[in-house]
VOGU-3710 file (C-alpha; in Angstrom, 3 decimals, decimal comma):
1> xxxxxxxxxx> 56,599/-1,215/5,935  54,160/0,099/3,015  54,349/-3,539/1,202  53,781/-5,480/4,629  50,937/-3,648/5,614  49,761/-3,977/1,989  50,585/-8,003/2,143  48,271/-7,506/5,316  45,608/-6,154/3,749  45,816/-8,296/1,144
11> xxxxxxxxxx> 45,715/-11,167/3,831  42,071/-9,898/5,949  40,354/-9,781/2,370  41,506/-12,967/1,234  39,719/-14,365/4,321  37,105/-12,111/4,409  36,412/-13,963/0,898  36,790/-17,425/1,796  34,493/-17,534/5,090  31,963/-14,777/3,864
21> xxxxxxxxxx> 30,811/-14,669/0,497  30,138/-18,696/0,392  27,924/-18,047/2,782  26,355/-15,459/1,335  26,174/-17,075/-2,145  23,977/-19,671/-0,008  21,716/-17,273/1,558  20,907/-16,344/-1,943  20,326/-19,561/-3,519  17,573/-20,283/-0,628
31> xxxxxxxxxx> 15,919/-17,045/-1,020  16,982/-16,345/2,629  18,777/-12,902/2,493  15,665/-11,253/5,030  14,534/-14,172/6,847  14,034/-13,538/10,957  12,810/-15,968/13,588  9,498/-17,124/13,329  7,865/-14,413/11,254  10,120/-12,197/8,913
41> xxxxxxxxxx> 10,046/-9,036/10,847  13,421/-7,757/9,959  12,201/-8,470/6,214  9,226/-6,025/6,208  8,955/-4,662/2,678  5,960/-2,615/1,280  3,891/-4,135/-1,705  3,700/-2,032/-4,789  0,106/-2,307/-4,834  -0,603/-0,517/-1,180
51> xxxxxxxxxx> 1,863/0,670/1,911  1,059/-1,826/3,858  4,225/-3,919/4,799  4,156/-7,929/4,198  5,570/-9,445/7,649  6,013/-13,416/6,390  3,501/-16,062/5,365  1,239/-16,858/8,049  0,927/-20,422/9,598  -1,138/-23,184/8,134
61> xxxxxxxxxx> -3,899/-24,622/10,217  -6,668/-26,818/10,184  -9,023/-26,910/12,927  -13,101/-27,283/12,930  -15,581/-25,065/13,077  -19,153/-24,591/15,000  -20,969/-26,556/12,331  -18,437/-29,436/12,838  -16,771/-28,606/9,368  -12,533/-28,896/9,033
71> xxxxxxxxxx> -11,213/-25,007/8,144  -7,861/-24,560/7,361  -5,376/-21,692/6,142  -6,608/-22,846/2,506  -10,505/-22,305/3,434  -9,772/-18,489/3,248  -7,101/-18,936/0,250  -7,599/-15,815/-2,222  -9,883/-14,015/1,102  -8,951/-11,492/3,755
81> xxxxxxxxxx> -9,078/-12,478/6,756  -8,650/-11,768/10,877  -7,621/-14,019/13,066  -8,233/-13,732/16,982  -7,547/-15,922/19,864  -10,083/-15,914/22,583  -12,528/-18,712/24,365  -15,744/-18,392/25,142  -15,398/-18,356/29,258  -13,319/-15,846/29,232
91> xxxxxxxxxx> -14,270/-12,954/31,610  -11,877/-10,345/30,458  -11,027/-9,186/26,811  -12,885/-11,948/25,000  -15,926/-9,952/24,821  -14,324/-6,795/24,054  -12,827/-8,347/20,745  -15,485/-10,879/19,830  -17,760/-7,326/19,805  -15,030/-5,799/17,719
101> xxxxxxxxxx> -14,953/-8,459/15,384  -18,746/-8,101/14,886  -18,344/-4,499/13,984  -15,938/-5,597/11,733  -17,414/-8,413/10,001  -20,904/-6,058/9,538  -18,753/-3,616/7,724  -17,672/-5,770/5,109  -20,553/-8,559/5,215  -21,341/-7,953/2,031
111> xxxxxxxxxx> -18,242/-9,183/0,646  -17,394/-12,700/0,389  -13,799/-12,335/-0,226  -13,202/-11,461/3,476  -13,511/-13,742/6,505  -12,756/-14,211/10,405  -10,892/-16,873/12,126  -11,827/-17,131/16,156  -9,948/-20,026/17,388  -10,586/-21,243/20,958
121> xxxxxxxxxx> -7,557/-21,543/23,217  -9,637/-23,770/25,775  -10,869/-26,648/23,065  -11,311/-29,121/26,106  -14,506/-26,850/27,148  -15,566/-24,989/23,259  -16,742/-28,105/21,326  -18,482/-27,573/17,908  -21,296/-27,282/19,970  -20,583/-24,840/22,687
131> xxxxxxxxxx> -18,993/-22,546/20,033  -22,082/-22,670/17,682  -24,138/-21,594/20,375  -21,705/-19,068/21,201  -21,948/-17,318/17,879  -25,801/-17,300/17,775  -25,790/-15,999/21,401  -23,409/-12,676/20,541  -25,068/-12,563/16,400  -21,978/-13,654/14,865
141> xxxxxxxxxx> -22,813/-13,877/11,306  -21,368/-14,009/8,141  -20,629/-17,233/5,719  -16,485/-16,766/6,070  -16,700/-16,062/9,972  -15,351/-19,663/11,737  -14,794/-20,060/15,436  -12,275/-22,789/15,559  -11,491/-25,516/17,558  -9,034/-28,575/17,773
151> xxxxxxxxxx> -5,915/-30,364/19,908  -4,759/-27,863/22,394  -1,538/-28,656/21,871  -1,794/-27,859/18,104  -3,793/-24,755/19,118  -0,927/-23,488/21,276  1,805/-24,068/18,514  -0,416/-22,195/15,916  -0,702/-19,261/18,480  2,934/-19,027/19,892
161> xxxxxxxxxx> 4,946/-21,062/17,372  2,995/-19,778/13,785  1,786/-16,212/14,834  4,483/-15,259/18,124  0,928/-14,339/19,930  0,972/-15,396/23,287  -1,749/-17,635/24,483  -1,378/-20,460/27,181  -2,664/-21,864/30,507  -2,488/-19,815/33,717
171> xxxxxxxxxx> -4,552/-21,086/37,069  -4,052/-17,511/38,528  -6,045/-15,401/36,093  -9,430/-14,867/35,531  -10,972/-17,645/33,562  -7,752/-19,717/34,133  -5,975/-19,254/30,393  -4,060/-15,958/29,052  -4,003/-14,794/25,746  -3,086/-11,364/24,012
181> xxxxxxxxxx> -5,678/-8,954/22,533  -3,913/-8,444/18,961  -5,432/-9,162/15,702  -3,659/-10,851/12,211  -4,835/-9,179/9,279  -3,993/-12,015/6,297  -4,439/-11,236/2,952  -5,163/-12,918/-0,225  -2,406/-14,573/-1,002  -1,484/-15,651/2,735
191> xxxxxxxxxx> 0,653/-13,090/3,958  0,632/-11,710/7,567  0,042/-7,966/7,049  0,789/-4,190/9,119  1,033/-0,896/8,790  3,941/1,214/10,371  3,087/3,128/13,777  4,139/6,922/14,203  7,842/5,816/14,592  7,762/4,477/11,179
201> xxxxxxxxxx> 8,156/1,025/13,055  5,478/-1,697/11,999  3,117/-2,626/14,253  2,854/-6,224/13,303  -0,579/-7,201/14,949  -3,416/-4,673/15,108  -5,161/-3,972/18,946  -8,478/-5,895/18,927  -9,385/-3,940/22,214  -9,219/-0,273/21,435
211> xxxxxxxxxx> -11,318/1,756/18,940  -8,080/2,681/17,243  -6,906/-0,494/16,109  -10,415/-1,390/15,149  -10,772/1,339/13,364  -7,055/0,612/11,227  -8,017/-2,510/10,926  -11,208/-1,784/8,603  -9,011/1,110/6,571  -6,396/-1,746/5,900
221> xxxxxxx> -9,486/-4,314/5,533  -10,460/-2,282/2,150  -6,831/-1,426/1,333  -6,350/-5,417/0,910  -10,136/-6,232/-0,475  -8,987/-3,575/-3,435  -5,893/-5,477/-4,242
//
């Protein structure tokens, strides 16, 4: 009995082997061991440098901004930088953040190594034009701050597809598109970046709404700046 169960053992290993550790041996050829969908959110891992966690590389882009000039994900290369999703119709939370983001971007406006990205989820109505004029009306300033616009359809893949925030068309809301009221802090080397919440869980995207999320968000601001 001892040497068949042995033989048996023998047996689930030798399997075990020949389906598992190919794979494996894969995974680790293609760098892939922590990669999730979409962003790597299972593969959160704290840089040695701060303890902020790096959640994946965030999604290249290239839109243009309110002086008719392309931006993309390399404009910012080597920068900080936010990224919000709003448009400038928008009756709700729009205000609320684009407000926050000024707060923000007077905090730090004497540093050219950090930037915002507000990219317009309703590009059929924010032209170059309508956005520039939205800037100067709410005192947007700063030489790195770009409200973006482009192809809808691109706009919506960046938002859902690149960053998993929600943003889309809905004819029974206010203003007649949703989006969510989280921030992307990127840092200088491209990465999507987050502290942990009092779980120890990390929060991913920062609130753009609420005083407390603002108020992360310029802590981690310097954190990154410093690195």
């Amino acid at each position: 009995m001892k040497n068949k169960s042995y033989i048996g053992i023998s047996f689930i290993i030798l399997v075990f082997g020949i389906l598992v550790i190919p794979k494996i041996i894969d995974r680790i050829k293609n760098d892939d061991i922590v990669k999730a969908d979409r962003l790597n959110i299972e593969g959160t891992k704290t840089t040695n440098k701060s303890d902020l966690l790096t959640i994946g590389k965030a999604p290249k882009f290239s839109l243009t901004d309110q002086d008719n000039k392309n931006i993309s994900n390399q404009t910012y290369a080597g920068k900080v930088y936010l990224v919000e999703f709003f448009f400038t119709t928008c009756p709700t939370i729009c205000p609320i953040m684009n407000k926050n983001m000024k707060i923000i971007q007077e905090k730090f406006a004497t540093n050219s190594n950090f930037g915002i990205a507000s990219i317009s989820i309703n590009p059929e109505n924010d032209t170059s034009e309508v956005l520039k004029k939205h800037a100067e009306d709410i005192g947007a300033k700063g030489i790195n701050w770009h409200f973006l616009t482009g192809r809808e359809t691109n706009i919506f893949e960046i938002a859902n597809k690149g960053f998993n925030l929600y943003a889309g068309k809905n004819s029974k809301v206010a203003g007649g598109f949703e989006h969510s009221g989280l921030i992307a802090l990127i840092d200088k080397n491209g990465n999507i970046r987050s502290r942990k919440d009092d779980f120890g869980n990390p929060i991913v995207y920062y609130d753009g709404l609420e005083q407390k999320g603002i108020n992360q968000l310029k802590q981690d601001i310097t954190k990154l700046l410093a690195e």
